[in-house]
Every structure is written in C-alpha cells, then in structure tokens.
C-alpha positions, 0 to 999 in steps of 0.5 A: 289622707294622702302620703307618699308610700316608699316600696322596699326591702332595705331600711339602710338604703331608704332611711336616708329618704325618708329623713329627706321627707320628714325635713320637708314636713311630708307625710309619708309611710314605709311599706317593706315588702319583705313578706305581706298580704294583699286583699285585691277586692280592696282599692288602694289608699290615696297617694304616690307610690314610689318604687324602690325594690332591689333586684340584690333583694334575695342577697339579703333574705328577702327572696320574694320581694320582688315577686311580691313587689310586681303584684302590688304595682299591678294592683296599684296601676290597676286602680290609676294610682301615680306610681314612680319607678312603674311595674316597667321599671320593675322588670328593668330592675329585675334583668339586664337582659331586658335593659340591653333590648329597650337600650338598643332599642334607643340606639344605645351600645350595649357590650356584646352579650349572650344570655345562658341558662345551664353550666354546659351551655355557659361553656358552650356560649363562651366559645364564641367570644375572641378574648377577655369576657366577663360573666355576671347575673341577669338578675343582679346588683352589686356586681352580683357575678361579675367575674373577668376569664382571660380565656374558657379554660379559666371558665371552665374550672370555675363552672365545674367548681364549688365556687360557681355562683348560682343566678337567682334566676337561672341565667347568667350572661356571658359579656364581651369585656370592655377595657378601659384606658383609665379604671372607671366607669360613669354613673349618670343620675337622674331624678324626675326623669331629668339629669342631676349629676355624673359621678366617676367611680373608680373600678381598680379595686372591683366591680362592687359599684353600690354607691352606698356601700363605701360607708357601710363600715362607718355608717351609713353617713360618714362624712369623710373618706380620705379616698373616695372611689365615687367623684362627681363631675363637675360640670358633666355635659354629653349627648348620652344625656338627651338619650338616657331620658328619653330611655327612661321616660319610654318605660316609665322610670323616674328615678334611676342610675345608668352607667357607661364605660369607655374604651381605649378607642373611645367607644362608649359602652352602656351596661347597666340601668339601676331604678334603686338609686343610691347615692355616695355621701361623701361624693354628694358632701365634696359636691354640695349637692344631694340626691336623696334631696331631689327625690324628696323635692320631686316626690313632694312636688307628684304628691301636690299634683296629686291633690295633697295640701300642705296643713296652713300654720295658725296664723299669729294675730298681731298685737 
C-alpha cells in the first residue's frame, strides 16, 4: 500500500503534520530513526518518503540520527523511491559550510566565514577578522554556538574556559558579524520548492530563531502570545526569491526555511538554509495561513503522482 513516510527524530516538532495528514485522509506512517535496522537485501516499501531529519538531533540524545538517516536515504534512492528533502538536502542540513558554497555558488552572499577544526586554530582564524564576529557551529540548529566577541581577547577567554561549546562535529566557524539597523532577520519559506510566505523575527533577545520553540512552555500550540517575535510579512515580494528556488531546486530540497539579514547599508546577507522547517502558530494564526498544511497539501499531491488513489466512498443509492 502506498503511504507517505515522514523521517525523523522529533515527535513534537512533526506531530503537527501528521494531524495535517490525517485531516486529509492520507495514509501515512512514522519512521523515528532514533536507533533501527536496515536489512539492504530488502527493497523498500511503496511510496513518498519525506525527510525531516534535524542537524540539532544530538541536542536531544539522538546523536546518530543522522548518520542513520543518510543511509536509509541512500537505500531509498537506490531503489528510485520519491524522496522529499533528498540525501542532498541531508548533507545541507548537516553543514553550514556546504550551505555557504552551493549558495555562492548561485550568486548569493554569505557573510564572511572561515571553517575552524582546534581551540588554537580558532584563536589563530579570529585574528583575521577587523571588528565584532560571531562563532557558531558547522553542524548546528537553534543557534547552536552562536556567540558575538567584540574583539580575540573576549574569544579567547571563552575558548580556554569550561564554557566553551564543543561542535559535534568538530568544527566551528568563525563569521564576520552583520549588524543590522533594526533587530531582525527574514526567514523565507518555501514548500514544493515554491514561496509560501516571509516571516520577520525579532533577534533583540538572541539568535534562538526555531519557529516552534516560542510555544513550547504552553504547548505546542497555543494560540495566542501578546508578544511574537515571528510576524509574517504581508505581501513579501524580492528578487531573492527567484534565486532561493533555483538553490534549492539544484540540490533537490522541497521543503525548506532560508534566512537572510540586512545591514545598515542595505546589503543583504544569507546564512542559513534550514531543510526541517518549523513553523510559528501564532504568526501563521495572525496570518491565516499554514505551513504544515501546504506540506500535507503538497506531499498528498507526490503521493497521487505516485500511483496512490484515494479509497471511492460507498455511494448511497437514491430512494
């Protein structure tokens, strides 16, 4: 039977997709990937396979996902399975780095960044930056490492100290810090490979930006915040667009967030391409519209296209 299979590690973050699914009478099964087995002498089952693995996964105890995630994608493009959010989309998910280069690649600017393995080497790196830079983690999600120093010697107390972040996988970046006349940044959003909406979030209090994270102390959907730091932009039309789409239709991402700052002279700067989506209910309540909808809209419509059928309703005989 076909279904969609919904790949991931995180039940809060993907419970709201599958109620999407299940609204729409669409078969579908859950495949945590927290620990498995996979006999490769077996074909896969029939269907769509979306991805939804999180480079934030070792954060909570899940430190092999994705390792575990990579294999099973291989296995199922091997076998020509229709896969959203490919092994491609993996690998960006997994490292800002390779985010950088296809995005440069593209024509897009990407702040200032160089890629550190080793404390000393950190010191080292930041030595060639002219002012404020920030650190985060190659390997990240939910500002994994973020950290602004005005100058080495604030990098350097923090590398020597008990405080230093350790990335998961071993390298950390040194970035040119972008400053921003007004304290936002612009998260573009695109399902299907095609624009949904731009939502503004306020970075005044810090560079925690998961959309689903604002809710998670009054569950996962409240429905109203007095303050929101997540506002949808009503109307969000910019030649940045065009480009994002054909980044990620280049490297075989459906689904995806990508996030932009701007700085005081007007130069726009892209840092981050996020292939585990979340979305803000209170934003997307304000708005009217939903993300996890269109993901359940498009994801019935590749499992159509795929040779599923909807079960035909008895039909009632006239009297």
């Amino acid at each position: 039977m076909q279904k969609i299979y919904v790949i991931h590690e995180n039940h809060e973050w993907t419970d709201p997709l599958k109620t999407e699914l299940s609204a729409r009478g669409l078969p579908h099964e859950d495949w945590f990937l927290h620990e498995g087995k996979l006999d490769l002498s077996k074909p896969p089952p029939e269907g769509v396979f979306y991805n939804r693995m999180s480079a934030s996964s070792h954060t909570r105890d899940h430190r092999y996902a994705p390792e575990f995630t990579s294999v099973v994608l291989a296995w199922l493009e091997s076998h020509g399975r229709r896969v959203i959010n490919s092994s491609r989309a993996l690998q960006l998910e997994l490292s800002k780095v390779a985010q950088y280069a296809t995005l440069e690649e593209h024509g897009v600017r990407t702040p200032h960044t160089v890629a550190v393995v080793g404390r000393r080497e950190l010191l080292a790196a930041a030595e060639g930056f002219r002012g404020p830079f920030i650190t985060k983690h190659n390997r990240a999600g939910k500002g994994l490492g973020v950290r602004l120093f005005q100058n080495t010697k604030e990098l350097q107390v923090y590398v020597l100290s008990s405080d230093f972040e350790e990335p998961i996988d071993g390298i950390t970046l040194i970035q040119q810090y972008i400053k921003s006349p007004e304290p936002y940044i612009t998260r573009c959003e695109f399902v299907g490979g095609e624009f949904l909406y731009a939502v503004r979030v306020d970075t005044s209090d810090g560079f925690q930006l998961c959309p689903a994270d604002e809710c998670q102390d009054q569950g996962a959907f409240c429905p109203t915040l007095p303050t929101s730091k997540f506002r949808i932009i009503q109307g969000f039309d910019d030649p940045i667009i065009e480009t994002y789409k054909r980044v990620l239709k280049s490297n075989s991402v459906h689904v995806a967030g990508i996030e932009f700052i701007v700085d005081e002279e007007g130069t726009k700067y892209t840092y981050d391409i996020n292939t585990n989506t979340n979305y803000n209910p209170t934003a997307e309540a304000a708005s009217g519209v939903s993300g996890m909808a269109a993901i359940a809209d498009y994801l019935g419509t590749e499992l159509v296209e795929n040779g599923w059928q909807a079960p035909q309703l008895p039909s009632i005989a006239a009297h």
